[in-house]
C-alpha positions in Angstrom: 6.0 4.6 19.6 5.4 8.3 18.4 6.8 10.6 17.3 9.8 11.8 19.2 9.2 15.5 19.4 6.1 17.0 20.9 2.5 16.4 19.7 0.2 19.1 19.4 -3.6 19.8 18.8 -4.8 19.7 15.2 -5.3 23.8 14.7 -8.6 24.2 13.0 -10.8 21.9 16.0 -13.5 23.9 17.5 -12.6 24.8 21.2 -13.4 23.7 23.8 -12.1 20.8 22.3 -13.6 18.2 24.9 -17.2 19.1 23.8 -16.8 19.3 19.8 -14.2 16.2 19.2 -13.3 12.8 19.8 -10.8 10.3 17.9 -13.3 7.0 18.5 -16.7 8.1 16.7 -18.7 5.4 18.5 -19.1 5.3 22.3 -18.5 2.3 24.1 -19.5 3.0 27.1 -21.8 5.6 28.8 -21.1 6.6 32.8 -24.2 4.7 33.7 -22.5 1.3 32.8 -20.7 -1.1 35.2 -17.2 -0.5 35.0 -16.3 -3.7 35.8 -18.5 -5.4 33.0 -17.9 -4.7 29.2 -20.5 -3.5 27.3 -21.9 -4.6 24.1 -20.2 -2.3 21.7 -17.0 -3.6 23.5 -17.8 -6.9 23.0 -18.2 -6.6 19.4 -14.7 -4.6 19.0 -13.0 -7.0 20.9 -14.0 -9.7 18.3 -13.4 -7.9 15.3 -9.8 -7.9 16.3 -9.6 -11.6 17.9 -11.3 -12.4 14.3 -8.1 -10.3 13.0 -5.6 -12.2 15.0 -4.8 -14.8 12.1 -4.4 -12.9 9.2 -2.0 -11.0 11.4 -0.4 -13.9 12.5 0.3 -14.7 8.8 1.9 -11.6 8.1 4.0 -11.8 10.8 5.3 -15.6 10.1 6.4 -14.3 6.8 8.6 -11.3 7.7 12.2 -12.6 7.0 13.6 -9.8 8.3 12.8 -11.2 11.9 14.5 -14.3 13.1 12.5 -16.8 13.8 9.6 -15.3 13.1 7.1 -18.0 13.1 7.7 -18.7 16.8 7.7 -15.1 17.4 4.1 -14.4 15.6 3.0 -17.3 17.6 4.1 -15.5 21.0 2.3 -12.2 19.5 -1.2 -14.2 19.0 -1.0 -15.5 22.0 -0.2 -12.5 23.9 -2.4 -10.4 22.0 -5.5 -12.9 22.4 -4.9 -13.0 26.2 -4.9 -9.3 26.8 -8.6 -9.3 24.9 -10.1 -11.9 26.6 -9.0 -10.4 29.6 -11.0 -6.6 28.3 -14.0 -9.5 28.2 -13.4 -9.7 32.0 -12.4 -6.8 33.4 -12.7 -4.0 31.0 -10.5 -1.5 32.9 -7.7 -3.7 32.7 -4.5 -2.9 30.6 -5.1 0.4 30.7 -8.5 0.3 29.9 -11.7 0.5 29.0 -11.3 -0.8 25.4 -11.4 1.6 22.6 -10.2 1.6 19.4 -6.9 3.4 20.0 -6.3 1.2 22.4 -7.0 -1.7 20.9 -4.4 -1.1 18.2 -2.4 0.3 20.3 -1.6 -2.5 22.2 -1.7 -4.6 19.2 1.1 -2.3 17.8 3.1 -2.5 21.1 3.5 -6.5 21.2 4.2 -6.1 17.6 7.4 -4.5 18.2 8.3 -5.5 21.0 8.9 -9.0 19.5 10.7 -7.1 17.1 7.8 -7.2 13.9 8.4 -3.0 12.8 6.5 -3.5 9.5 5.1 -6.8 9.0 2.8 -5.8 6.0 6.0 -4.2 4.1 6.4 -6.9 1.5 2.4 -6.9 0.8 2.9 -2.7 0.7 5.9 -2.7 -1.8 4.4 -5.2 -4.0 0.5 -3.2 -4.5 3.0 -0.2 -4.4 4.5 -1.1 -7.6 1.3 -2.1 -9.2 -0.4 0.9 -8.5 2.1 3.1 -9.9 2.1 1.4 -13.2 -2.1 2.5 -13.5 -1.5 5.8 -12.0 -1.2 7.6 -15.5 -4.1 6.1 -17.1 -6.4 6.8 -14.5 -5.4 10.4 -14.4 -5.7 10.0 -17.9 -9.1 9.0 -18.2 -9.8 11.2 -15.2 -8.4 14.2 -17.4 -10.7 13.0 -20.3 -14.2 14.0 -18.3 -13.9 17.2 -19.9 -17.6 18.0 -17.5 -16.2 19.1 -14.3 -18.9 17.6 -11.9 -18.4 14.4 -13.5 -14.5 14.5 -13.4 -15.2 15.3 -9.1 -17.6 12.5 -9.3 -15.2 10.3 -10.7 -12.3 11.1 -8.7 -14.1 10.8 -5.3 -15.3 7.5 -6.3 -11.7 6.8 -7.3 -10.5 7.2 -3.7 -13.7 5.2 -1.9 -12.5 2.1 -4.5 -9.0 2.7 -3.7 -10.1 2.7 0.4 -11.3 -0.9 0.0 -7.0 -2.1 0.0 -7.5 -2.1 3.7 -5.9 -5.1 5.2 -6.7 -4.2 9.0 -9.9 -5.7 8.2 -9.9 -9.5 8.2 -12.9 -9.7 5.8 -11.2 -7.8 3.4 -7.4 -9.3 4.2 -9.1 -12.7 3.2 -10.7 -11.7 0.1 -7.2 -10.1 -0.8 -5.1 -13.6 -0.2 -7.8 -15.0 -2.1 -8.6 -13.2 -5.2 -6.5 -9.8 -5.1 -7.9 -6.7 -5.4 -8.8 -4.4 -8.6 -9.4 -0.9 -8.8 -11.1 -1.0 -11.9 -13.8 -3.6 -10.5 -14.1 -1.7 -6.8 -14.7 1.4 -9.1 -17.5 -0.9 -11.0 -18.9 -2.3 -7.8 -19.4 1.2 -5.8 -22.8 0.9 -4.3 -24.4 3.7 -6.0 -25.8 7.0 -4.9 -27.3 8.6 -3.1 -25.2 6.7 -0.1 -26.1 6.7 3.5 -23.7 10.3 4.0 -23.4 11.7 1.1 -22.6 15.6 0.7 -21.0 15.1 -3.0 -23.6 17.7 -4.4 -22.8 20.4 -1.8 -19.2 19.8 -2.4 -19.6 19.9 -5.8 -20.6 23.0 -5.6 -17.9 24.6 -3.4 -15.6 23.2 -5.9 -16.6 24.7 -8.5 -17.6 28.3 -6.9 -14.4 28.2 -4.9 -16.4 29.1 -1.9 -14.0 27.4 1.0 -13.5 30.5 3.0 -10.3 30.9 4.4 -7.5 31.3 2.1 -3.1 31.0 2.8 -0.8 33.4 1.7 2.2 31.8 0.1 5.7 33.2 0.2 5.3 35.2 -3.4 2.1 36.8 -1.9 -0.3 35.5 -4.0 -3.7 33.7 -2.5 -4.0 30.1 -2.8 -6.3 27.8 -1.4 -4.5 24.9 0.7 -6.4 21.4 1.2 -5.0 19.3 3.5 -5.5 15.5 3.0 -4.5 13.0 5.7 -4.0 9.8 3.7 -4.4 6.0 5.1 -3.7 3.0 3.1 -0.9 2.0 0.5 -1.2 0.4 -3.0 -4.3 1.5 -5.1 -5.7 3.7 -2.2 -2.6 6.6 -1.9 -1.7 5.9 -5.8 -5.3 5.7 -7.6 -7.3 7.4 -4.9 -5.9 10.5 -3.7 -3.3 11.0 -6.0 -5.3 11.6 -8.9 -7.8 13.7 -6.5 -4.6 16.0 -5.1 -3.0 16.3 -8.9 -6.6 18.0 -9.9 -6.3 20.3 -7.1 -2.7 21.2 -7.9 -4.0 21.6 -11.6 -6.7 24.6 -10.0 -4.2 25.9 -8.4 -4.1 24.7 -4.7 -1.5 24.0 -2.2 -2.1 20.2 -1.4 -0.6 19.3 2.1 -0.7 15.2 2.3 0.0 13.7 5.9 0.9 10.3 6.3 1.9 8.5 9.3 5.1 8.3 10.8 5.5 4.7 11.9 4.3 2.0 9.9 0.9 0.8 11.3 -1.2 -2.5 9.0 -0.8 -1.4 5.5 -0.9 2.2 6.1 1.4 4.3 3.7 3.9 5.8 5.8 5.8 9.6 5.5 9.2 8.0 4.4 7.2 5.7 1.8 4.9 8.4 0.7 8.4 10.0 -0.1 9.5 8.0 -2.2 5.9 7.2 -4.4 5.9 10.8 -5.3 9.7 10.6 -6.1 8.7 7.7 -8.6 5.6 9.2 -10.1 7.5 12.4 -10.9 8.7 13.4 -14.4 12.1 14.4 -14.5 10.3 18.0 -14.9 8.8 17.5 -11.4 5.2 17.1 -12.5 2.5 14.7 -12.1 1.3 13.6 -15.9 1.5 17.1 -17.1 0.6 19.2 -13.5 3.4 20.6 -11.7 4.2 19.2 -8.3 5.4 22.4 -7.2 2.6 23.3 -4.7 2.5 19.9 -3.2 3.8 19.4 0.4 4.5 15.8 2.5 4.0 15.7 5.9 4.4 13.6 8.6 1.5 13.5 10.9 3.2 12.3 13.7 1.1 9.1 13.8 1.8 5.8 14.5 -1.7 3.6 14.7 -4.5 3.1 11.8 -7.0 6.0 13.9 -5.3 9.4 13.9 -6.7 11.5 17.0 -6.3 15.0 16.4 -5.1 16.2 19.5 -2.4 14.2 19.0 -0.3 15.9 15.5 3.0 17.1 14.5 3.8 20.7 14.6 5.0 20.5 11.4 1.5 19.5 10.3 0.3 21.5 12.5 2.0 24.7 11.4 0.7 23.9 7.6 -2.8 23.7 8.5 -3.3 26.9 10.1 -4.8 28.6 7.0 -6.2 25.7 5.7 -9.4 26.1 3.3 -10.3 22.1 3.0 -9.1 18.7 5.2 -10.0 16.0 4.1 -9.9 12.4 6.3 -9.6 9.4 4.0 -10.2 6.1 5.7 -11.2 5.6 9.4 -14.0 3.3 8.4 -14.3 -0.9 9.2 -16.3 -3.1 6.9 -18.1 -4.5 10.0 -18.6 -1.9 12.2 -19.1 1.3 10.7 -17.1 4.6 10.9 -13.8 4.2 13.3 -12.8 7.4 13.8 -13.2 11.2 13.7 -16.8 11.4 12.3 -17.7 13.7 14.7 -15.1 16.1 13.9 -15.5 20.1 14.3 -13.5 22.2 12.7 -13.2 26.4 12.3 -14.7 27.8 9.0 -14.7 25.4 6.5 
């Protein structure tokens, strides 16, 4: 389901790698528990994706490029239901115990099997479209902050209202049938600072010292700073999130590396799609509203599920990130449980 060539570990984690990183940020099971009985955490992952079994379902029933796809999503809830209730069981069944990855993972695998490659295309295309007709005006507005910690502030809270388009969640799936989603209003509704994590001020102040450490040296020789940004979901989160975010690094003068996923995965924006928004957002001078696109790379990140693990990347990426000064992880987060994935991430020299 990956990639075809060989995946690599992401460059910049700490080594030894098994003591500074892993993919799943919570732990669902500690050595001391039965390994024939789930544990709690399990439990409650298990549910959040029975709970997300119909929304899927729904997608699936409407993807006309699959004959006879009603019967066919029917087969996939089924088959995925079983294999869950059977984790409720015997947890070390299917290849487990239960986590995350694997939980999607499997999802993924009945998927396309039954012959479902991208079942949320049509709901990706359409927010796609959308969000491209806002993009100027909210770089626009953006570009009107003329105080620089407000523009940052505005732009990071930018991409945490464009992260709520998220439609692996089944809360959020079925307040998007129902009502929609706008940018404007997520921006509106942001809880407000100081949140539970929240660095902004430190970074704030790296951004505007330029105090990120390491620096690459592009072909002409000059020094640049190079941020890499692995992106997550389509619509108003690649578009009105992180686009606006990497055009103002590109307008300092970075090199802005974004990596989206390889195979289509819930509504994640893929490399191929990614591709092609940039292509449409482009002037026929190759900028970005007035910022050249010249320093910005796309890469494919050699993932194929919503949870990247970082021992698991391109080499392509993983040849760009060498030098990098800044990575940035968009995403990884459910509106029921908390962080997914690579919270606990060490990196070299940041």
């Amino acid at each position: 389901m990956e990639s075809a060539s060989e995946l690599v570990e992401f460059p910049l984690l700490l080594t030894p790698i098994d003591s500074h990183y892993r993919a799943c940020t919570i732990p669902y099971r500690f050595p001391s528990d039965n390994p024939r009985k789930p544990t709690p955490t399990e439990i409650s992952w298990i549910d959040l994706f029975l709970n997300s079994i119909p929304s899927f379902k729904k997608r699936a029933e409407s993807d006309t490029s699959v004959p006879d796809a009603a019967s066919k999503a029917e087969k996939f809830a089924q088959r995925y239901a079983d294999i869950l209730e059977d984790f409720k069981k015997d947890p070390e069944s299917h290849g487990g115990p239960p986590d995350c990855i694997l939980l999607c993972r499997l999802r993924e695998l009945i998927l396309r099997e039954l012959g479902f490659s991208d079942i949320f295309k049509k709901v990706k295309d359409e927010e796609n479209a959308k969000a491209i007709s806002l993009f100027e005006n909210v770089v626009r507005v953006n570009d009107a902050i003329e105080d620089e910690g407000k523009r940052i502030d505005n732009l990071v809270r930018g991409i945490f209202a464009g992260n709520i388009f998220d439609l692996g969640s089944a809360q959020l799936a079925e307040v998007f049938s129902k009502d929609g989603m706008s940018f404007l209003a997520s921006c509106q509704n942001l809880v407000p600072r100081p949140w539970v994590i929240d660095d902004l001020d430190a970074f704030k102040v790296k951004w505007s010292k330029k105090l990120w450490k390491k620096a690459s040296f592009c072909v002409h020789k000059s020094i640049k700073q190079e941020v890499i940004i692995f992106v997550d979901n389509s619509g108003a989160d690649i578009i009105l999130g992180i686009l606006p975010f990497a055009r103002e690094l590109l307008r300092r003068g970075s090199q802005v590396v974004l990596a989206a996923n390889d195979l289509p995965s819930i509504n994640d924006v893929t490399y191929p799609e990614l591709v092609e928004i940039i292509s449409k957002l482009k002037d026929e001078g190759g900028n970005l509203v007035g910022v050249s696109s010249s320093n910005l790379l796309i890469a494919n990140s050699g993932n194929d599920l919503p949870v990247i693990d970082l021992t698991r990347v391109s080499q392509e990426l993983a040849y760009l990130a060498n030098d990098a000064d800044l990575v940035v992880l968009e995403g990884m987060v459910s509106s029921s449980l908390g962080i997914i994935g690579n919270f606990y991430y060490s990196y070299v020299g940041f």
